[in-house]
C-alpha positions as a Markdown table, in Angstrom:
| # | Residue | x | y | z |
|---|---|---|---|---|
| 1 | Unk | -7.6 | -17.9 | -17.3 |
| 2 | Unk | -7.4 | -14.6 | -15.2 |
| 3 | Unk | -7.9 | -11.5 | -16.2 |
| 4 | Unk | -7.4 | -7.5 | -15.6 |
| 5 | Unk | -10.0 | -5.3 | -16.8 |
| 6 | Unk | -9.7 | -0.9 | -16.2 |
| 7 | Unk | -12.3 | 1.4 | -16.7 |
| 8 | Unk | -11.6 | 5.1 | -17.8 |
| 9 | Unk | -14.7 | 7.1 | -16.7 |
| 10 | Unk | -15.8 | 9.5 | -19.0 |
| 11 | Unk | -12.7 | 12.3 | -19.8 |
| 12 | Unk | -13.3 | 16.1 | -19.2 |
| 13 | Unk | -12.1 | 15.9 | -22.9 |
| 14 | Unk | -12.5 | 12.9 | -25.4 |
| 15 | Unk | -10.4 | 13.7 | -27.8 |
| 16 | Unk | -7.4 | 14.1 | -25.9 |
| 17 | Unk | -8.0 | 11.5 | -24.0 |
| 18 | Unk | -8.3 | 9.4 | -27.2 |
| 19 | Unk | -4.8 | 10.6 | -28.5 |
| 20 | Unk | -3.5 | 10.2 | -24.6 |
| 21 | Unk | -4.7 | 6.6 | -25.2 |
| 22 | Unk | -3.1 | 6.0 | -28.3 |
| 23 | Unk | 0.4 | 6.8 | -26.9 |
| 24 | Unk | -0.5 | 4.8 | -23.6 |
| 25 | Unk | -1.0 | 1.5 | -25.2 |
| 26 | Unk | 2.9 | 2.6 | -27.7 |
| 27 | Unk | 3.8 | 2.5 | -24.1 |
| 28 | Unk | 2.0 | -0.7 | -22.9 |
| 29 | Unk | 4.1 | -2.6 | -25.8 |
| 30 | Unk | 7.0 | -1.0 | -25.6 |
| 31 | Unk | 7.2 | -1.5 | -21.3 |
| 32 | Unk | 5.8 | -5.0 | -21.7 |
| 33 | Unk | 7.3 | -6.4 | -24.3 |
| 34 | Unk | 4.4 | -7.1 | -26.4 |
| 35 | Unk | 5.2 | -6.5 | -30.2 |
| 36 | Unk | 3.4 | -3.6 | -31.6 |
| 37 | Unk | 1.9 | -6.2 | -34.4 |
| 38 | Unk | 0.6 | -7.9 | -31.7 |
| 39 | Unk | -3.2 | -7.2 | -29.8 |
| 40 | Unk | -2.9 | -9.7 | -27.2 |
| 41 | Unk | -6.2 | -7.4 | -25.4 |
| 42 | Unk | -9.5 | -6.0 | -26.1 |
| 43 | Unk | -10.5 | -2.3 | -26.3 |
| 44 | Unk | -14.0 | -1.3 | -25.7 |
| 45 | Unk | -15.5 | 2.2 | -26.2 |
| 46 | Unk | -19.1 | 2.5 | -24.4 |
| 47 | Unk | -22.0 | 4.3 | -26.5 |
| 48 | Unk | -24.8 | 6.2 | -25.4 |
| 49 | Unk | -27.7 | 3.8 | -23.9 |
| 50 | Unk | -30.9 | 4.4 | -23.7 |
| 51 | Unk | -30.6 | 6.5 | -20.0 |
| 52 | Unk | -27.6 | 8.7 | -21.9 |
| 53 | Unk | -23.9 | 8.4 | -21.4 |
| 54 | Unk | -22.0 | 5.1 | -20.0 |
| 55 | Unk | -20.3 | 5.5 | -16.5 |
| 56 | Unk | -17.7 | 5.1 | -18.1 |
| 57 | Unk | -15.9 | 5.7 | -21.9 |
| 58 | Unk | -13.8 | 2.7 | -22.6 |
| 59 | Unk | -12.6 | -0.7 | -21.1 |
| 60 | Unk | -9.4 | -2.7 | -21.7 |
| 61 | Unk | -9.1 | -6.4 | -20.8 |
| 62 | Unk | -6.1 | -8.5 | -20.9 |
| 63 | Unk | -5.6 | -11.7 | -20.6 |
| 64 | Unk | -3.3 | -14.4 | -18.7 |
| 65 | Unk | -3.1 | -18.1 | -18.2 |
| 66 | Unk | -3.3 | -17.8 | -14.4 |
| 67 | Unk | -3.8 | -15.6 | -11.3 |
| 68 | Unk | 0.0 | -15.7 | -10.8 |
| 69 | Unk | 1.0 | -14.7 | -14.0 |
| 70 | Unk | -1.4 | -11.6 | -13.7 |
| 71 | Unk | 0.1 | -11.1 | -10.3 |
| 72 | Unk | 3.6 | -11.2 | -11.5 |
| 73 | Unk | 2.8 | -8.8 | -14.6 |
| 74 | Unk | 1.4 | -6.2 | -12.3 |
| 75 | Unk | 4.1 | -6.1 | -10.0 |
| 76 | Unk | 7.0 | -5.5 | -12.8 |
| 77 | Unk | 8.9 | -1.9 | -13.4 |
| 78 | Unk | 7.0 | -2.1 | -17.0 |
| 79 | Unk | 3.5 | -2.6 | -15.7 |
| 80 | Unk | 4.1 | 0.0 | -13.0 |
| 81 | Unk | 4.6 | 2.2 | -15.2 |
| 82 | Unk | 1.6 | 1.9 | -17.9 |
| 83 | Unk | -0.3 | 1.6 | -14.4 |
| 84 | Unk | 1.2 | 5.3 | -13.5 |
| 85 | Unk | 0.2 | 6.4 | -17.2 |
| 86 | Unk | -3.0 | 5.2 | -17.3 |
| 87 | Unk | -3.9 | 7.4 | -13.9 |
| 88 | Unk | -2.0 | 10.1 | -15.9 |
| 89 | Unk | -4.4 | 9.8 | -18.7 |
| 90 | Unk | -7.6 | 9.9 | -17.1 |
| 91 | Unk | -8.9 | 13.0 | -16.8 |
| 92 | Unk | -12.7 | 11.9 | -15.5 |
| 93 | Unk | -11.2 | 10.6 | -12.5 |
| 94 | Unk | -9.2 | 7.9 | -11.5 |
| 95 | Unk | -9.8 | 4.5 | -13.8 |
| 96 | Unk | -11.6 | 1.4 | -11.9 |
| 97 | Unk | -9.0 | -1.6 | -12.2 |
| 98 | Unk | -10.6 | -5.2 | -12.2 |
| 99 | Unk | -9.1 | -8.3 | -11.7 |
| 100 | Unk | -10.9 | -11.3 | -12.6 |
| 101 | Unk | -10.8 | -15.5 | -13.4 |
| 102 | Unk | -13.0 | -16.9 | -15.8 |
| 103 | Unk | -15.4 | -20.1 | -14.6 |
């Protein structure tokens, strides 16, 4: 299993970010492919710890069943473009994009 994680660092402003987000992942289904009834990924929003504020406000991870089929996602016209959007989106800088396999 193989996996792409991205990390928005905390927006100059939350709440549009938040409705920003809400139309990116519209997008992610409707470029992918993905019905909307379906939540084939996780979203994470960070908290406060105990030294203050997370590097960063909020982490999505999807899955796939290999390195190739991640490789093959990112490199379609649909992914491109949720990739373009989700630079758009974040205003704190530009997001960290992880790519991962599970052992």
């Amino acid at each position: 299993m193989s996996k792409i994680t991205v990390l928005y660092p905390q927006p100059t402003d939350s709440e549009q970010f938040d409705k920003d987000y809400a139309e990116h992942l519209k997008l992610l289904h409707e470029k992918t492919g993905i019905p909307s009834s379906e939540k084939p990924y996780s979203v994470t929003k960070f908290l406060p710890g105990p030294n203050g504020p997370a590097p960063y406000y909020q982490m999505f991870s999807l899955s796939f069943e290999s390195i190739d089929a991640l490789k093959q996602a990112l490199r379609s016209e649909g992914m491109q473009a949720v990739s373009a959007d989700a630079n758009r989106i974040s205003s704190g800088g530009a997001p960290t994009v992880l790519i991962g396999t599970e052992i």
